[in-house]
Each structure stands twice: as C-alpha cells, then as structure tokens.
C-alpha positions in Angstrom: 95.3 49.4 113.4 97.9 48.1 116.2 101.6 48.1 116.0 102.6 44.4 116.6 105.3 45.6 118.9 103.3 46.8 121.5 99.6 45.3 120.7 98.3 49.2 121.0 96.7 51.5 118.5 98.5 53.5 116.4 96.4 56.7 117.7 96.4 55.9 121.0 100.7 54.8 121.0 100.9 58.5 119.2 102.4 57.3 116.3 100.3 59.3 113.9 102.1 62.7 113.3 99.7 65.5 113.3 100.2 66.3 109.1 97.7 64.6 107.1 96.9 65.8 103.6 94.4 65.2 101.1 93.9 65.9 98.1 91.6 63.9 95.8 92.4 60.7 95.8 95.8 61.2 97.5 96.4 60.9 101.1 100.0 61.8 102.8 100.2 61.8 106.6 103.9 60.7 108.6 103.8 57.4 111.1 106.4 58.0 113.8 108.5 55.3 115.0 111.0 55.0 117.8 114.4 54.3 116.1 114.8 54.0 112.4 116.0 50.2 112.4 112.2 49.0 114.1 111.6 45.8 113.2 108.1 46.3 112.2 108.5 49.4 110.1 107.6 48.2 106.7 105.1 45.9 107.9 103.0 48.8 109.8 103.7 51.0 106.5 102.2 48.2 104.4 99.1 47.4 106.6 98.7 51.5 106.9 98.3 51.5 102.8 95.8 48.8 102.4 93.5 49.9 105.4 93.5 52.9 103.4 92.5 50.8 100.1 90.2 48.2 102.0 88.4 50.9 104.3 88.4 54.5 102.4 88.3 53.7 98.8 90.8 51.2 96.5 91.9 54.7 94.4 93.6 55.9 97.6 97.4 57.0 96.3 98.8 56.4 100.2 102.0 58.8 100.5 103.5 57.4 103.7 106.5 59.5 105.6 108.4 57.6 108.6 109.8 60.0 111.7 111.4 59.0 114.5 111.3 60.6 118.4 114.6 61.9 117.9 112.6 64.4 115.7 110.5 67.0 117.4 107.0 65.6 118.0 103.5 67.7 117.7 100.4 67.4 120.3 98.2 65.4 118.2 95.8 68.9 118.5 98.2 71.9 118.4 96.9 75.3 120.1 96.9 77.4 117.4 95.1 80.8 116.3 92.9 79.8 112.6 93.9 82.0 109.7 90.1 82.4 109.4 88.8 86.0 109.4 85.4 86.6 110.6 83.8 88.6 113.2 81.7 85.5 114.1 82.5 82.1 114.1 80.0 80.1 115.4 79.4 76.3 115.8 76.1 74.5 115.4 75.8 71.4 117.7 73.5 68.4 118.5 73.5 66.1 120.9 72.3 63.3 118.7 71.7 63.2 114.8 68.2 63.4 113.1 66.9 66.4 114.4 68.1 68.6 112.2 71.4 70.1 112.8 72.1 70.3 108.9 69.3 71.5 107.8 68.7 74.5 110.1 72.9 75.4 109.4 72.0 75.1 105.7 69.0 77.6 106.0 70.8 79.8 108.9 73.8 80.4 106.5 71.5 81.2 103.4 69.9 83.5 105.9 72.5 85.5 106.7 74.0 85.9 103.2 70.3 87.2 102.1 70.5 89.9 104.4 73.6 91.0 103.1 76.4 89.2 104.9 79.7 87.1 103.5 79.0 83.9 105.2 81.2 80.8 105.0 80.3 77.5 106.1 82.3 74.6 106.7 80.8 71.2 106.8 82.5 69.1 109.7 80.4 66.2 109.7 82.9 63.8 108.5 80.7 60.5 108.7 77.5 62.5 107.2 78.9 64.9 104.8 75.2 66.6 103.7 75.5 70.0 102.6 76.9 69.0 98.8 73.4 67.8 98.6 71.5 70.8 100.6 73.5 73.1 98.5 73.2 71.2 95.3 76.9 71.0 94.6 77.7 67.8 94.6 79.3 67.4 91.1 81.4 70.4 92.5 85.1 69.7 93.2 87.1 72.6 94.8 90.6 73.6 93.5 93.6 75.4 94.3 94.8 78.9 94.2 97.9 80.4 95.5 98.2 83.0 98.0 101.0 84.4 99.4 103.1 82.0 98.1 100.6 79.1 99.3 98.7 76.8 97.6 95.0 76.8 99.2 91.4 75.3 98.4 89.1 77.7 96.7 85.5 77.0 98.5 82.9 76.1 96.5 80.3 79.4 96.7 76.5 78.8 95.8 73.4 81.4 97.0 76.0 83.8 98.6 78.0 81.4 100.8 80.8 79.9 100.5 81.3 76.5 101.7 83.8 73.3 102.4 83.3 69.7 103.2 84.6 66.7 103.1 81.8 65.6 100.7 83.6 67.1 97.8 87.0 65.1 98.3 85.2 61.5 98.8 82.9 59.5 96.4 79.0 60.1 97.2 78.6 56.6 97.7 81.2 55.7 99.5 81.0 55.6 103.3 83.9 57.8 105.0 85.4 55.3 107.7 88.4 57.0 109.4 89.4 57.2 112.7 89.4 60.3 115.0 93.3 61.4 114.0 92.3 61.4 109.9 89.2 63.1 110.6 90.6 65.9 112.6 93.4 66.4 110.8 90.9 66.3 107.4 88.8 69.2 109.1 92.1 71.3 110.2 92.9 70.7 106.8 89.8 72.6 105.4 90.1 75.6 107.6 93.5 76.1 107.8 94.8 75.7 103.8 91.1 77.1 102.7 91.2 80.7 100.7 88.2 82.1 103.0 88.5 85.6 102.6 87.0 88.3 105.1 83.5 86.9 106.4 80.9 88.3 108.7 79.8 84.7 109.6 81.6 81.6 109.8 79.3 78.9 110.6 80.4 75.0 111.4 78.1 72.4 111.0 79.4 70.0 113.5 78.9 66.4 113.8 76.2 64.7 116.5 77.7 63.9 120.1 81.2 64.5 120.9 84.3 63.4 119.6 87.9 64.6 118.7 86.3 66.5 115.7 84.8 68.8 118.6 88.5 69.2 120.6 89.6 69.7 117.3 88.0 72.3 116.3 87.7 74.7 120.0 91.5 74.3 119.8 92.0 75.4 115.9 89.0 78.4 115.8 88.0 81.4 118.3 84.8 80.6 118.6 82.4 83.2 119.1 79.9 80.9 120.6 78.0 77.3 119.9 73.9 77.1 118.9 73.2 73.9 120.2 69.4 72.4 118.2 67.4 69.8 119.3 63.3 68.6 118.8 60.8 68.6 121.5 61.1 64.8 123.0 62.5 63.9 125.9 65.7 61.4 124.1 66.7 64.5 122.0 66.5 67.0 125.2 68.8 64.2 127.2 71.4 64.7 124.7 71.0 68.5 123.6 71.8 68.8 127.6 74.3 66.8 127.9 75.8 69.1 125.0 75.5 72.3 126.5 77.0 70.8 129.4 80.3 70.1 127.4 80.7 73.4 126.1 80.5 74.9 129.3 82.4 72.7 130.9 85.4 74.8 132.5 88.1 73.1 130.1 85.7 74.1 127.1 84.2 77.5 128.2 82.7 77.9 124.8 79.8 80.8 125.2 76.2 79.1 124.1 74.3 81.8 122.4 71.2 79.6 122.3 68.8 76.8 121.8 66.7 76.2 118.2 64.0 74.1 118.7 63.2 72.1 115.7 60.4 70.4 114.0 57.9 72.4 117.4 55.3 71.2 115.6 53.7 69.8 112.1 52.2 72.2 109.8 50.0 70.6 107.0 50.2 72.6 104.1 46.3 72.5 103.3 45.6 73.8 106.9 48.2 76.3 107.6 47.1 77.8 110.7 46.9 73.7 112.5 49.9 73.1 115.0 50.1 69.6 115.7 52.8 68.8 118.6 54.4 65.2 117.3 57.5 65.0 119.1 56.0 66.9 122.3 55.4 70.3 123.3 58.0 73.8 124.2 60.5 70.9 125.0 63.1 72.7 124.2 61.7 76.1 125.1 61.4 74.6 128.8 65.3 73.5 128.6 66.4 76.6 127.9 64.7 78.1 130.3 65.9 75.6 132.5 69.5 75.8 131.6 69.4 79.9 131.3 70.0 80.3 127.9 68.5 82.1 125.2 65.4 80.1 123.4 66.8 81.7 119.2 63.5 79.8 117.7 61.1 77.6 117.2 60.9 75.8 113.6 58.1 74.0 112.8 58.2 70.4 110.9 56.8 71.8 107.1 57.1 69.6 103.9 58.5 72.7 102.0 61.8 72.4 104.6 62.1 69.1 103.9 61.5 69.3 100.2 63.9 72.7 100.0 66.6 70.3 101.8 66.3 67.3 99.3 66.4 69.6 96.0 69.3 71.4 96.9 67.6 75.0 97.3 67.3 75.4 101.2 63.6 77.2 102.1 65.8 80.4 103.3 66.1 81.6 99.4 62.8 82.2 99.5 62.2 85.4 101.5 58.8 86.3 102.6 57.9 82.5 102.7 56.2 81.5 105.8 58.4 78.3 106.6 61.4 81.0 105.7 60.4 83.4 108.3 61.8 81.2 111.4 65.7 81.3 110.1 65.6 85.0 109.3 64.1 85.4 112.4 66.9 83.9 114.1 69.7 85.2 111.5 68.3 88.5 112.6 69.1 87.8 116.7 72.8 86.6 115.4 73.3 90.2 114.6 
C-alpha cells in the first residue's frame, strides 16, 4: 500500500509505527503522518482497513491510531533484551522450504521435553504456520492471563512443550498475506506479551530464506545459536550455505551449533536395514565439513516421520523407536 503523497510504501516511507496488536480477530497498529492536517489522512486510514478485509480475512476489527513526527518515533526493530527465560534459545533455519525444517523442530522439541526438560517452541513461520497441525492443536486458541499487572498469552502446552504460533490467531484456511512490518511485529508480539515461564530450551522454528522475520528476531532474543537443516541435493545445499553465511555474517554473528541432514536416505519399512540415497549422498555431511561446523545428524526419509507429522503425534513420543532414535540423538548433543 502507497501513500498518494509520495507514491512510496507505507513500510518503506516508515510510516508504520512499530505497535501492532492482535488479538483474534482484532488488529490495532498506529500509521504515522507528518502533520496532523495531511491531506490524505483519512484516505490512507480507509485503504489501510480494507487491505486488512480484502487481504487477511473480512472479520478483521481494524483499530487504527494516527501519530505525527512531532511524537517520538521507534526503529521499526528496536534493540531490546526478550523477557524470555531460558538457558538456550536456539533458532532452526533453512535455506529453502521442503526439506524439513518443521518437522525435525517438532520432533527436536518433543525430544528434549522426553528427557526431562521445559521446552518452549515458538512457531515463526508466518506464511506456513504448521506446528497446530504437528502438534494436533489446531482447535486450540490461546488466552490471557495477567502477570504482574500484565495481560499476556498463555501458550498452548501439548507432550511437554509449550508452544505459540500464529496458526492459532488466523483461520486454517485462510492464507496469511502480510507484509514484513505486520509479520515482525506479530512474532515480537508472541515472545514478548507470552507467559513462558523458566525453560531449559527455547526453540524457534523460523521461516525458509531470509527476511525481516530473521532481523526481527536476532534483534528481540539472545540467541544461543542457529541449527541450520537441509537434504542431501545440491539446490538444498546452495541455499543451506548461503544461510550459514548470513548468520555469520559480522552484522549477525549468530554462533551455528550445527547442520541436520534430513531425509539421508529412504528406509522402506518391510526392509529396514536398505538405505536408498534419493536426494544424493553425505551432502550435507560434506558441507559441514566444508564449512567447519558440527554435522548434529543424519535423519533418514521413514514413512512413520511422515505419518507421525500428519497425525499430530511427532515420532519423538515414541522412545526406543528406531526412526525416534535420530532426534534424541541430537537432543542429547544440545545438552
């Protein structure tokens, strides 16, 4: 959206103030202008609430605030500590979508809470919400609590961890078009007004690629370090690079604690001791050599994974399972 004065992008003309709120089906976020007689204040206002309608959902209750510069003005990503306490926070990244990101975070996070830990997992995928559906919650709907005189979300909490994502605030069917101001500001939204409690592990399932989401969130969280996964063809290992490469990249410096190479091989169930090497062989074992970093595991492409994934009860519940073995294995080097 463009403000007819100029011809340039809201984001980009910094006229989106850095408070948006959601709850439910309400959305309340401040649009800054530069004197309080602008011409085209009402008009912006008015497109602003049915781009919302036309492009989110048509039950969007816009709450729309006006500032102008004489106010003070925030960095659209403030530098600030998260009230998150854990003694790891750690961010799962891919370079491109489809190899698996989700799922192993999903398995990693049950992991970890089945060897005794209080793990919390926050969902940042904000175009591809999935672990509702990896977690079977997705008739869940988080609500409020107050704390300290503050009213925060209550995660939802299923096999021992307890996570947040935008999933739960948006209909399932509906596809989650926002720019990268609303989704940032949706994700700070979820760590920094959520009732989290004392964790061990704090695990954020990032979205593919790199975005604002990313800036967003080095700048909100310590991190403790990023697991970046990939598969074993060459297109995946492109990107996975290309990702590590960010994060170490000097105005990142996010410590990589590793690579997870996913789907190594196919396992058919009725011959369990056959590897077959679809998508290539030790791909990603060779880039982590490559790129000096630690090679955390190997997981091999199983239908139970899949299956566990689909139903809602990730594979790592099942301890002593063969396809489970690979994510406490790796759980177990998080330590």
């Amino acid at each position: 959206m463009r403000y007819p004065g100029t011809g340039k992008d809201l984001i980009e003309s910094g006229m989106l103030e850095d408070d948006i709120r959601i709850s439910g089906f309400e959305i309340s976020f401040s649009l800054i202008f530069q004197k309080d007689n602008d011409p085209f204040l009402k008009s912006v206002v008015k497109a602003a609430e049915t781009a919302l309608r036309t492009y989110i959902d048509p039950n969007i209750v816009p709450h729309i605030h006006t500032k102008f510069v004489k106010q003070n003005i925030q960095s659209p990503i403030s530098n600030h500590q998260s009230p998150i306490h854990a003694s790891h926070v750690i961010a799962i990244h891919s370079g491109k979508g489809g190899v698996g990101k989700s799922t192993v975070t999903a398995n990693l996070a049950v992991a970890l809470a089945q060897q005794g830990y209080r793990v919390g997992l926050l969902d940042a995928d904000i175009h591809g919400p999935s672990m509702p559906k990896m977690f079977h919650t997705e008739d869940c709907r988080p609500f409020s609590v107050e704390e300290d005189g503050r009213t925060l979300i209550e995660p939802i909490e299923q096999y021992g961890v307890k996570m947040l994502s935008i999933g739960f605030f948006v209909d399932p069917g509906q596809a989650v078009i926002w720019r990268g101001g609303m989704a940032s500001n949706a994700i700070k939204q979820l760590i920094d007004d959520a009732h989290w409690g004392e964790l061990d592990y704090f695990l954020i399932d990032l979205p593919p690629g790199t975005s604002d989401i990313h800036l967003t969130l080095i700048s909100s969280v310590q991190l403790t370090g990023v697991i970046v996964v990939t598969t074993p063809q060459p297109v995946a290992l492109v990107d996975a690079r290309k990702g590590v490469e960010m994060f170490r990249n000097e105005k990142v410096n996010v410590p990589i604690l590793g690579l997870i190479e996913n789907m190594a091989w196919f396992t058919p169930a009725e011959l369990p001791e056959n590897r077959y090497y679809i998508f290539g062989k030790d791909g990603g074992k060779a880039l982590a050599a490559e790129l000096n970093i630690p090679l955390l595991g190997q997981i091999p492409l199983v239908q139970s994974i899949r299956e566990g994934g689909d139903e809602g009860t990730p594979i790592a519940l099942q301890i002593g399972h063969p396809a489970a073995a690979a994510f406490e294995s790796i759980a177990a080097k998080l330590r």
